[in-house]
C-alpha positions, 0 to 999 in steps of 0.5 A, spaced: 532 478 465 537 473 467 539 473 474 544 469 479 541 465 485 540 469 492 546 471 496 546 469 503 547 476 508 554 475 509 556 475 503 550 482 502 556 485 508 561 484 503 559 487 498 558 482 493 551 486 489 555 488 484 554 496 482 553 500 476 558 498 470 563 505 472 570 505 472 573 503 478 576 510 479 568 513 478 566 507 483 571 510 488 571 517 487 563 518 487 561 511 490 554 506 488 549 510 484 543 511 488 537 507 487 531 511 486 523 508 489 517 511 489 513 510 495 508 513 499 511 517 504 509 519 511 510 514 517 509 508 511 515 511 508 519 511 515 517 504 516 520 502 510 526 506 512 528 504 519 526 496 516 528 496 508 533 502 506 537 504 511 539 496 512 539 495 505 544 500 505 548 499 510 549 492 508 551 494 499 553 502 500 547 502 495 543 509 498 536 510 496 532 516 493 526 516 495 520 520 491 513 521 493 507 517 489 500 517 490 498 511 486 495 509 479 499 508 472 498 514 469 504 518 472 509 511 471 506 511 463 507 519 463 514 518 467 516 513 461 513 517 455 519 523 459 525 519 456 528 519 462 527 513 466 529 516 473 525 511 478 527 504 478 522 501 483 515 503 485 511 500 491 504 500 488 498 496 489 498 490 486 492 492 482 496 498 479 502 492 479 497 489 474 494 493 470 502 497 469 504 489 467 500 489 461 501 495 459 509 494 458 510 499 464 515 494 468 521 489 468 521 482 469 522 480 476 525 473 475 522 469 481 529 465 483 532 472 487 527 470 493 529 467 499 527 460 502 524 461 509 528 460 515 525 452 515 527 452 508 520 453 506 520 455 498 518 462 497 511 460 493 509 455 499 511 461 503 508 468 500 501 468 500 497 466 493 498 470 488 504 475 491 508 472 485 507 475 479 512 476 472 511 483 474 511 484 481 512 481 489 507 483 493 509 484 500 504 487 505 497 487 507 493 493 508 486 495 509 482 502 506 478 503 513 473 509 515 475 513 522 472 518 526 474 523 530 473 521 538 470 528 540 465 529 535 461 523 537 461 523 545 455 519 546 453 514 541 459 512 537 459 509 529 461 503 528 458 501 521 459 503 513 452 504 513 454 510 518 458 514 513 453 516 509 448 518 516 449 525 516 443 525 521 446 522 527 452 522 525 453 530 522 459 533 519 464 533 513 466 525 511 474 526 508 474 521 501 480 520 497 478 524 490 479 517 486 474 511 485 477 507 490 474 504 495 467 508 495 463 505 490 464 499 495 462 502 500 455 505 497 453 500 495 455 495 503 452 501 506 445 499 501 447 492 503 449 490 497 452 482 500 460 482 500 460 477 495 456 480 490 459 487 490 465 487 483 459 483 480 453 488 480 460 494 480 460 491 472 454 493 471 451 501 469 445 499 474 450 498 480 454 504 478 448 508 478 446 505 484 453 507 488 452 515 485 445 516 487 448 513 494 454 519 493 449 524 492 447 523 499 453 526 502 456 529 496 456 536 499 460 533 506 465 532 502 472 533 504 476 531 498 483 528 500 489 525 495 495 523 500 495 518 505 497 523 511 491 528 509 485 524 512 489 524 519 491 531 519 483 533 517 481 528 523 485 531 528 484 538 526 476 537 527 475 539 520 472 532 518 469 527 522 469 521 519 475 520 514 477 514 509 483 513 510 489 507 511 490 503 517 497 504 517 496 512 518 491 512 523 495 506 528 500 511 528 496 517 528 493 514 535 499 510 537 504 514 536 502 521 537 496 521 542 490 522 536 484 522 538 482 517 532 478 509 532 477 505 527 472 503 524 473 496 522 466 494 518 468 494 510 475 495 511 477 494 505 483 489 503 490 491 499 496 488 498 502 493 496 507 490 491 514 491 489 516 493 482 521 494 477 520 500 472 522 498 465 527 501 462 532 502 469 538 501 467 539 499 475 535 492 474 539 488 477 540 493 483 533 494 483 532 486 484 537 485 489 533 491 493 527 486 492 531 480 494 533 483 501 527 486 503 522 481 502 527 476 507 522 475 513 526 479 518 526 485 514 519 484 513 517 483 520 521 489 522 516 492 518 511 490 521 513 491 527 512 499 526 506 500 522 500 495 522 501 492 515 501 484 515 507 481 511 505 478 505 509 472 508 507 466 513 514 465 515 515 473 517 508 474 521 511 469 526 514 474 526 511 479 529 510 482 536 511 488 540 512 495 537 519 497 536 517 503 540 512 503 544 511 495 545 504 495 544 502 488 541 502 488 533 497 483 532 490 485 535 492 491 530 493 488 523 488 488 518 488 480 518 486 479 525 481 474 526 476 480 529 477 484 523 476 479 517 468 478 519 466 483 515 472 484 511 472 486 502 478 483 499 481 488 493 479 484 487 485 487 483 483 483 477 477 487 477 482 493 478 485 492 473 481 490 468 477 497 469 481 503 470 478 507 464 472 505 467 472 507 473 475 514 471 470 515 466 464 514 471 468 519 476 469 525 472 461 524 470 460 523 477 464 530 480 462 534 473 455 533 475 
């Protein structure tokens, strides 16, 4: 896909993005065709809206659509096998912007669309490493946590993975996404298994026994969730007391809305969400300039400045300070602050990737036993 250089804002403002190839009278009579962007909803989605579709809007006339997605690939294949290709960008983690890639499932994003930084920095130096891909261009990071409920241990607080899985001091339903995401890293850390150990012995049908006989311990505690503002509700209603769940959500759940939600941050679990091209769009070029703007520092620092997500640019965490909102200070609450890293796993995405079938196969069994 062969694209033109970057335009800089005040052109934005005047309308250069070119639009769909309609008539002029179609394009005054009807306006610029929406994009679509499938996203995941909740106060994510307000975030992206409030920092990226709103402004992109204002600036083009372009509107944007939003659907819900809950990750995978399955649903973007199943989405393409329709013949009516309706999405034209997906926020997808990277290791399913991965995985999706070399299935065919995306367009080319041509590099040159990004922006220096502000002190003329090229985008490579800027983003953080491997953030550009053919397929995709990484802009956030984020963390899969285990949270609690404040109120259902007065006294002696959780504050380990290896306390997930002690129903004896610690009783009650465990909320856990219904996917092998995250939970096998977190069986087998719990058996202390060393972080740097863990995708290793996870290829292999020892370690994946190992993290099932882990699960079976607390398999009939399990309250099974599948969207991103589920673990928050099933805290906050008391009907799980600790949860997995998305550092971004439950910041928001506390911050914003009184919650009596603590993170706990041993084991986070360290992803990267990626903007993406559906292939087959007939609004590539719309879909780039969408990316283009949002990955501009200040539109990810505003992002930033409303969710606890870290840019995925050095340029934009400068950036970051105090909550638009509530001027709580940001930083202390991003998945990267020096406190939080000592126990942290890194998502290898490339092992994601790598087995999908894999990982599916092996839950089924697990759930069908």
């Amino acid at each position: 896909m062969k694209r033109r250089s970057p335009m800089p804002l005040v052109l934005i403002v005047a309308g250069v993005f070119s639009v769909p190839a309609v008539s002029q009278a179609q394009s005054e009579q009807q306006g610029p065709e929406a994009l679509t962007v499938a996203t995941w909803g909740g106060s994510y989605e307000e975030s992206q809206r409030r920092a990226y579709f709103d402004p992109f809007t204002e600036a083009t006339g372009i509107p944007i659509k939003t659907v819900h997605y809950d990750g995978g690939i399955d649903v973007l294949r199943e989405h393409l096998a329709s013949g009516e290709v309706e999405w034209d960008i997906v926020d997808m983690i990277q290791s399913d912007a991965s995985a999706a890639c070399e299935a065919g499932l995306l367009a080319p994003i041509d590099s040159d669309i990004l922006v220096p930084a502000p002190d003329g920095t090229p985008p490579a130096e800027d983003f953080m490493d491997g953030a550009i891909h053919r397929c995709f261009v990484t802009q956030i990071v984020f963390s899969t946590v285990i949270a609690f409920d404040d109120r259902a241990f007065p006294g002696v607080k959780p504050d380990s993975v290896e306390d997930f899985f002690d129903l004896k001091t610690f009783p009650g339903k465990r909320a856990l996404r219904k996917s092998p995401v995250g939970m096998l890293e977190w069986a087998l850390l719990s058996l202390s298994v060393p972080r740097e150990q863990l995708y290793d012995l996870l290829s292999t049908r020892r370690g994946l026994e190992l993290a099932a006989r882990r699960l079976d311990e607390i398999r009939d505690s399990i309250i099974w969730w599948t969207r991103g503002q589920e673990p928050v509700d099933l805290l906050t209603s008391g009907q799980a007391t600790m949860a997995t769940g998305y550092n971004g959500r439950f910041f928001h759940a506390r911050a914003m809305e009184g919650a009596p939600i603590s993170v706990i941050w041993d084991g986070q679990l360290i992803g990267f969400n990626s903007w993406t091209i559906v292939r087959g769009t007939h609004q590539a070029e719309q879909a780039a300039d969408f990316i283009a703007f949002a990955t501009r520092p200040e539109n990810m620092a505003a992002q930033a400045s409303l969710i606890s997500y870290g840019p995925a640019r050095k340029s934009a965490q400068k950036r970051v300070g105090l909550h638009t909102d509530v001027g709580v200070p940001m930083r202390p609450y991003m998945p990267t602050a020096p406190s939080h890293m000592d126990n942290a796993v890194i998502r290898d995405h490339h092992w994601y990737s790598q087995t999908v079938d894999l990982r599916e196969e092996w839950f089924r069994e697990w759930l069908e036993e």
